[in-house]
N, C-alpha and C positions, 0 to 999 in steps of 0.2 A: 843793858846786856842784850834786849830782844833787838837794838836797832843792831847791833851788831851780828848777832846772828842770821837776819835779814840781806847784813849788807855779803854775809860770807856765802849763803844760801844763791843770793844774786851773781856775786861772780863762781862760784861753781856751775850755776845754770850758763852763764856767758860763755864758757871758758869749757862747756859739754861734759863735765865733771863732774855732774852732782848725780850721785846714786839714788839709783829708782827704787833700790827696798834695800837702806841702810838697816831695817830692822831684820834681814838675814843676817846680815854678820853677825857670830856668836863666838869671834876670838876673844879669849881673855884680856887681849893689849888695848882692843877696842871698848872695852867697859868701864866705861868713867874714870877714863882718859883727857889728860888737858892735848894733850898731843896726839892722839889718833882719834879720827873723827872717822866714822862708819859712811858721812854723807858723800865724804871724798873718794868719789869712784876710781881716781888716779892713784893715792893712797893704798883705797885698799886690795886694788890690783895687785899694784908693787908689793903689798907686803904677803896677798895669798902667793905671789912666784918664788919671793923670798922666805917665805915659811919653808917652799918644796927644796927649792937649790942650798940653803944657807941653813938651814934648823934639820932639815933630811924628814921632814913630816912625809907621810906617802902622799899621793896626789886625791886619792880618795878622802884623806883626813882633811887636808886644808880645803876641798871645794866646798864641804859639809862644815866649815867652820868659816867661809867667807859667804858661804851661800850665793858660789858658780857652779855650774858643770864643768864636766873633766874636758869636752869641748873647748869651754870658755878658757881653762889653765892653760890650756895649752897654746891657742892662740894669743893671751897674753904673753907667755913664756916666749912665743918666738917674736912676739911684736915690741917686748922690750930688750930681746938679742938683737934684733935687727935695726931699732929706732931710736931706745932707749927708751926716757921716759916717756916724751911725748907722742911714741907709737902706743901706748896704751889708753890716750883720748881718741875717742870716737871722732870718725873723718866727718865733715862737714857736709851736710845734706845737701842735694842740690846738682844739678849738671857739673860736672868737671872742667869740660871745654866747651866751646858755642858749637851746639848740637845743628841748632835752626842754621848756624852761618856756614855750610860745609864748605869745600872747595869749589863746587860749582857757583854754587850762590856766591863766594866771595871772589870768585874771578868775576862773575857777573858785574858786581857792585864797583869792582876797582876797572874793568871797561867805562862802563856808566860815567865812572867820577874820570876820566884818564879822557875820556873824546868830549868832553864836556855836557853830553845831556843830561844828567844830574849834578846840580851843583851842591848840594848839600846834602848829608847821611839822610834829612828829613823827607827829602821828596823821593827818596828810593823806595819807602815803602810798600806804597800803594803796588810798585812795580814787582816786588820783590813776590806781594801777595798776589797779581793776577800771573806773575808766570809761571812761579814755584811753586803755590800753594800756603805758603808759611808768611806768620805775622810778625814781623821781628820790630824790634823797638830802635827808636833811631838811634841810641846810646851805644846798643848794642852793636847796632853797624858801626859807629863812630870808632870802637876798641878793637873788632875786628879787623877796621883799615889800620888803625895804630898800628897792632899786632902785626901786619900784613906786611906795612913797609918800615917796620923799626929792624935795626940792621942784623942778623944773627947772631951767634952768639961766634964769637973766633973767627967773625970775618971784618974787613974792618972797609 
């Protein structure tokens, strides 16, 4: 039974779901439940919105019994009107888009590779660092030029 709880603890950590104080939740559904689990921060999101929209708890009552803020309801509330479930996992940490590769630098980079003095994403670097200032990894450039010349979307 523990390897299994391990292994379910492990995919709620993967999968940004797993609640950081399951021991606030103080709903009676979650209380030695085969089926609601307090660790399940996806869970028990869905079910403090569903307490408010679908049982007519006031907003006050269900944040005190999921152990959120009336802030937190609320952003859950529009984040599973707007996404559904999967708008109530937490977005994934980290740059969104290549910060270090902007339009300058990638027009630089796609010159470089297009007149031939660089011939490979790897020897860009060094170049990349004494003109720009920034240290980018040669992978990174590699998805960058992907990105750069894969065809748009709706154009053919």
């Amino acid at each position: 039974m523990a390897e299994r709880e391990d292994r379910k603890i492990a995919a709620l950590l993967a999968e940004r779901s797993l609640n950081p104080r399951p021991e606030r939740v103080l709903d009676e559904a979650f209380s030695g439940s085969v089926f609601f689990d307090a660790r399940d921060l996806l869970q028990v999101k869905y079910e403090l919105v569903r307490r408010v929209q679908v049982d007519a708890w006031s907003i006050t009552r269900a944040v005190a019994a999921f152990g959120f803020s009336r802030p937190s309801y609320y952003a859950a509330a529009a984040a599973l009107e707007e996404a559904g479930l999967p708008g109530l996992l937490a977005e994934r940490p980290g740059p969104k888009r290549a910060h270090k590769l902007g339009e300058e630098v990638l027009a630089f980079v796609l010159e470089q590779l297009a007149s031939g003095a660089a011939g490979r994403p790897r020897e860009l670097v060094a170049l990349i660092e004494s003109r720009y200032g920034v240290r980018v990894h040669p992978r990174s450039i590699e998805r960058a030029v992907m990105r750069a010349r894969a065809p748009k979307s709706g154009q053919r």
